[in-house]
ROVEXSE-116713 format. One record per residue (C-alpha): residue number from 1; x, y, z. Coordinates in steps of 0.1 Angstrom, whole numbers. Each point is the difference from the previous one (the first is absolute). Layout:
R;guro;u;v;w
R;NUM;X;Y;Z;
...
//
This chain:
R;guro;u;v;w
R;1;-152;427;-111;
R;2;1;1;40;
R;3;-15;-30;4;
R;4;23;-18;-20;
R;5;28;15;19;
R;6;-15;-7;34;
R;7;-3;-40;-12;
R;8;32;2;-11;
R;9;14;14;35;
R;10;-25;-26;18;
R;11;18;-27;-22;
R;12;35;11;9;
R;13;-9;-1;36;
R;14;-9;-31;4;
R;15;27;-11;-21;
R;16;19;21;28;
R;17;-21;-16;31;
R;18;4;-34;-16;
R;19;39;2;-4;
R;20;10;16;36;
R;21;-31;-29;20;
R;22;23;-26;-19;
R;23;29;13;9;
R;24;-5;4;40;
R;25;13;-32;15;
R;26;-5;-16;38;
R;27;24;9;27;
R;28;21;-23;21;
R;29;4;-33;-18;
R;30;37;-7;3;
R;31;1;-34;15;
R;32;-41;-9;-11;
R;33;4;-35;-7;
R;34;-13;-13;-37;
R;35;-1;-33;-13;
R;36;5;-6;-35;
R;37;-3;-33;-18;
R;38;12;-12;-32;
R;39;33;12;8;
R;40;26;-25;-23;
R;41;-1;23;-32;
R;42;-16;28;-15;
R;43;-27;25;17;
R;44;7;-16;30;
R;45;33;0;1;
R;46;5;35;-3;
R;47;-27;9;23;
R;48;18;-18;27;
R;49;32;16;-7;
R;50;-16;37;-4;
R;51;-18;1;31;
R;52;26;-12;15;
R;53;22;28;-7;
R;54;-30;21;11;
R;55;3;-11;31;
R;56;-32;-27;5;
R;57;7;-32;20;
R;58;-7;-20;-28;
R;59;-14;-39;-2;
R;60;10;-17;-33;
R;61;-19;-24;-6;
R;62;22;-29;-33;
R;63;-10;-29;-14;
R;64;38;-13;0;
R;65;27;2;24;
R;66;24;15;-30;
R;67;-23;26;-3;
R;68;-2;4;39;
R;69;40;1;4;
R;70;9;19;-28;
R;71;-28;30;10;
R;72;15;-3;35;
R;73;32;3;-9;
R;74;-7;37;-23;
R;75;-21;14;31;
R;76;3;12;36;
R;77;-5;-19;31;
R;78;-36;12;4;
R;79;-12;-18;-28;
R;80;-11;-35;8;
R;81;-6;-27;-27;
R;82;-30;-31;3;
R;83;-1;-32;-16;
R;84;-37;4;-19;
R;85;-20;-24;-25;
R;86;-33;24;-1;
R;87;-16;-35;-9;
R;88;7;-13;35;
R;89;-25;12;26;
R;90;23;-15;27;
R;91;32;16;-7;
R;92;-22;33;-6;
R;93;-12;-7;33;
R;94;33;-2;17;
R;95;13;29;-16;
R;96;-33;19;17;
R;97;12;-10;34;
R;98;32;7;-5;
R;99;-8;35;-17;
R;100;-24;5;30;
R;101;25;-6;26;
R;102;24;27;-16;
R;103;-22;29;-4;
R;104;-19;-8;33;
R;105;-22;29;8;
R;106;13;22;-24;
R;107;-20;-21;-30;
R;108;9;-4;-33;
R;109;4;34;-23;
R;110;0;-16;-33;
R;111;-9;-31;-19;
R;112;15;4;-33;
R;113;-20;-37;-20;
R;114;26;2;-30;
R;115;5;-40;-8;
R;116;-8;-15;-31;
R;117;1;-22;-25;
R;118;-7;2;-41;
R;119;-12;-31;-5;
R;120;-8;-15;-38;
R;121;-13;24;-21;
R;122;-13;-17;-28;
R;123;-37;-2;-19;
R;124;-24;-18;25;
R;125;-8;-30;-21;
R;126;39;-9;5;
R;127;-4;-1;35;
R;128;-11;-25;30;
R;129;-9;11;37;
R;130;33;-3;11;
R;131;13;29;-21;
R;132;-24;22;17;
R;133;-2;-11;35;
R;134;40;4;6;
R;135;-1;43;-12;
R;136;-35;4;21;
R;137;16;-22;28;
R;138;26;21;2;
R;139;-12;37;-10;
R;140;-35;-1;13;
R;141;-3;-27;29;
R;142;33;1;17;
R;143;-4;43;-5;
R;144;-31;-3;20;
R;145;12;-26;23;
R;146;31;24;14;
R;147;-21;33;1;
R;148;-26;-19;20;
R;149;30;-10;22;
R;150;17;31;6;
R;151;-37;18;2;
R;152;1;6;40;
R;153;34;11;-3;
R;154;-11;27;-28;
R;155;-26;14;21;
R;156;17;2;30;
R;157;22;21;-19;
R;158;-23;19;-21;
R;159;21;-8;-25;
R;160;-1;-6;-41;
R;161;0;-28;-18;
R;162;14;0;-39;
R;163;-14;-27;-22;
R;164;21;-5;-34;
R;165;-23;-4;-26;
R;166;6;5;-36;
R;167;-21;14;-33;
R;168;-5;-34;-5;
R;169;-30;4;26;
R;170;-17;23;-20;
R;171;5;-18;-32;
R;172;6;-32;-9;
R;173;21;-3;-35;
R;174;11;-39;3;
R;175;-13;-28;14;
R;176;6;-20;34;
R;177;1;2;35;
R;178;20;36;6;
R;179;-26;22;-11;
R;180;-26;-15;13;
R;181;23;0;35;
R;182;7;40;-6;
R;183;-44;7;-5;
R;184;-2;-18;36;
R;185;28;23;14;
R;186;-21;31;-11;
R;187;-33;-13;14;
R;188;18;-12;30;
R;189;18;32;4;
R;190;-33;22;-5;
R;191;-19;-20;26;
R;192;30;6;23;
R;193;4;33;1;
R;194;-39;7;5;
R;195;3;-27;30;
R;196;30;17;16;
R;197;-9;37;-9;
R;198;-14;2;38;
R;199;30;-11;16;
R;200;23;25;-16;
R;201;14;-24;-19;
R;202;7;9;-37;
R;203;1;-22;-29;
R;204;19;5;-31;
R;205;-3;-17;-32;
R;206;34;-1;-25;
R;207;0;-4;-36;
R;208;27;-6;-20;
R;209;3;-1;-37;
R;210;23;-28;-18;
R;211;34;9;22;
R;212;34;-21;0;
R;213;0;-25;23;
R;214;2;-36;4;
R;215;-41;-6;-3;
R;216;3;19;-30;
R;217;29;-17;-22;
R;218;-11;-3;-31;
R;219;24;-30;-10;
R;220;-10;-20;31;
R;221;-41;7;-11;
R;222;6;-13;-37;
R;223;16;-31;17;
R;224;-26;-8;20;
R;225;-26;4;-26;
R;226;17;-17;-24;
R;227;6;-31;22;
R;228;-43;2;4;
R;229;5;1;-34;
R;230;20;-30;-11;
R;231;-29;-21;19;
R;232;-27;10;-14;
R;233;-21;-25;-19;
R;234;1;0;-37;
R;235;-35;13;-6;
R;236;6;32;21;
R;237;29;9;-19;
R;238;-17;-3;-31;
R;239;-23;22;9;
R;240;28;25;12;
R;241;20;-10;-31;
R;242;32;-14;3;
R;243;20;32;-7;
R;244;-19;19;31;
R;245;25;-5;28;
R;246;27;21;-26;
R;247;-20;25;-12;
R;248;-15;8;36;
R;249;34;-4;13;
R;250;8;31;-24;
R;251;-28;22;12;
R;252;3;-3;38;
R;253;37;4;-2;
R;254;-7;35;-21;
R;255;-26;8;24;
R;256;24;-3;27;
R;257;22;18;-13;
R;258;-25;31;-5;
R;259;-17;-6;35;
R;260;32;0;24;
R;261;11;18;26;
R;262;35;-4;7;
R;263;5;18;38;
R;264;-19;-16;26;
R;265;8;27;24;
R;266;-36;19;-7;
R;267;-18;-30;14;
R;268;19;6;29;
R;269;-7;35;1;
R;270;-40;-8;2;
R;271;9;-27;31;
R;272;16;30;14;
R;273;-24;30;-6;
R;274;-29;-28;15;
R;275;18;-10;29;
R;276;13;34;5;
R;277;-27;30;-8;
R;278;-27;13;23;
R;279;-21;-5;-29;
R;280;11;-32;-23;
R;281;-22;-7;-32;
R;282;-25;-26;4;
R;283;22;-14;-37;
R;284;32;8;-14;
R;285;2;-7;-39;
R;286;34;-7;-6;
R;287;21;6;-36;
R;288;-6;15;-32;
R;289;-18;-31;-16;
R;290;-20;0;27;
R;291;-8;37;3;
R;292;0;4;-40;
R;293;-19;-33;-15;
R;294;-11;-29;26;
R;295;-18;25;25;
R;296;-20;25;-25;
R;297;-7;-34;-20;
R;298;-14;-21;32;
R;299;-25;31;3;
R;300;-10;-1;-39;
R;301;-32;-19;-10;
R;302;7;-43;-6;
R;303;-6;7;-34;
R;304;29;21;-2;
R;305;19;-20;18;
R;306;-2;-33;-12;
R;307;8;16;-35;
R;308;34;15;10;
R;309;12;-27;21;
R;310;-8;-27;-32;
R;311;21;22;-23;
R;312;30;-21;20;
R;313;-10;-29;-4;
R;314;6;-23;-26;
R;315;-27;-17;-23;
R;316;-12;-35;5;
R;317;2;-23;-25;
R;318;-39;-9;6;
R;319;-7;34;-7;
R;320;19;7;-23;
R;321;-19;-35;-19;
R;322;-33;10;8;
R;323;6;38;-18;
R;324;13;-28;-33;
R;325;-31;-15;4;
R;326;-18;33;-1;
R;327;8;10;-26;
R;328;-1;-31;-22;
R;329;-34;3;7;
R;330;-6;36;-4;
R;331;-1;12;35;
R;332;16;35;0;
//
């Protein structure tokens, strides 16, 4: 009986140790600068305007002027707003410099790598090259290619850099190029923080469940897919059948609805917490689908996995033929 009651107190204490280490945060970072891209919409957005508040000198990094003038127009003088296309190594380059010859000696606090695209998300035998070069392009390649420009600036700092990520880079439940953009993330991010651990840099990895954003509109995804759809040649949709684009339509959208996460604010609460505590997480898994189904299942056996994620998918014609056939002949 004692021994179950000293492992029960050694549980509760680290519970304890665990809770107050996470909680202690690092002193003195009013006026740190941070540079945050993906800054239009969403995550981004919102990160810009909350550190912000907090008191960072932020760079916010838009694709569009819009974007740029209407986040300039909600937020202090401090903050500073960038033309950036992450595909352009140029204009990443002259951000740098211009990023360098703010922060001078002081370095760069925090990179926060938040832009992103969702690309098509379709079965891959609907899809060309160009479907998944633009996603990778953007979440992957152009990711890399600003860390690796804002790198000296980091260490100089010994500061933190935040990569967005998603659940999708532990498992991939669609076709095309986002997934395979969000598995290069995480191996890009786990090299990372091994490369910079002797620097005092620290790398954190964020993963967000299905959340409400502008990458994530359902409506705008069926669109897309069913453009792909429209021009696919005759034989592949007779394999899919011709009622597939309707009935898969149907599931997704009731998947959707299961899966999402309404406030984006907890997102931004991770960004924080990583750019903030003496002792950020190496990842942040972010919402309850994420927390409650995608991460437990991306830990499960393939087996396992395959199995629930083909329960939302809807049956091909071909297979649903060859079953026929089956059993015409006998096969049970």
């Amino acid at each position: 009986m004692l021994y179950y009651v000293l492992f029960f107190l050694g549980i509760i204490s680290l519970w304890w140790h665990w809770r107050a280490r996470r909680s202690v945060k690092v002193t003195n970072l009013t006026g740190k600068y941070i540079f945050i891209t993906g800054c239009d919409t969403g995550f981004g957005n919102m990160a810009a305007k909350v550190f912000d508040k907090k008191g960072f000198r932020v760079f916010a990094s838009c694709l569009t002027e819009t974007g740029a003038k209407e986040l300039k127009a909600v937020t202090s003088k401090h903050l500073q707003t960038v033309l950036l296309d992450v595909r352009d190594s140029d204009s990443i380059k002259k951000v740098a410099a211009r990023v360098k010859a703010e922060v001078q000696s002081e370095g760069l606090w925090g990179l926060v790598n938040n832009a992103g695209i969702m690309g098509i998300s379709a079965p891959t035998d609907w899809l060309d090259i160009e479907h998944f070069r633009e996603p990778i392009e953007v979440n992957l390649i152009g990711l890399i290619n600003v860390t690796i420009n804002m790198l000296p600036l980091i260490k100089k700092a010994k500061g933190r850099i935040v990569n967005v990520s998603s659940v999708g880079g532990r498992l991939a439940f669609s076709g095309g190029g986002y997934f395979a953009s969000k598995f290069g993330v995480e191996g890009f991010n786990d090299s990372l923080r091994r490369d910079m651990k002797a620097f005092g840099v620290k790398v954190c990895c964020i993963q967000p469940g299905l959340f409400k954003t502008a990458l994530s509109n359902p409506t705008k995804i069926m669109k897309e897919k069913e453009v792909i759809w429209n021009k696919l040649p005759p034989d592949i949709k007779m394999q899919y059948g011709e009622d597939y684009f309707q009935k898969d339509a149907a599931k997704k959208q009731k998947l959707s609805k299961m899966c999402l996460n309404e406030d984006i604010s907890p997102v931004v609460q991770c960004m924080e917490h990583a750019l903030t505590s003496l002792h950020p997480h190496a990842h942040y898994i972010v919402g309850q689908d994420a927390k409650l189904f995608w991460n437990p299942l991306s830990r499960m056996p393939a087996i396992i996995q395959d199995f629930l994620l083909l329960q939302n998918r809807v049956e091909l014609a071909v297979s649903h033929a060859k079953l026929t056939a089956h059993s015409n002949f006998g096969f049970h």
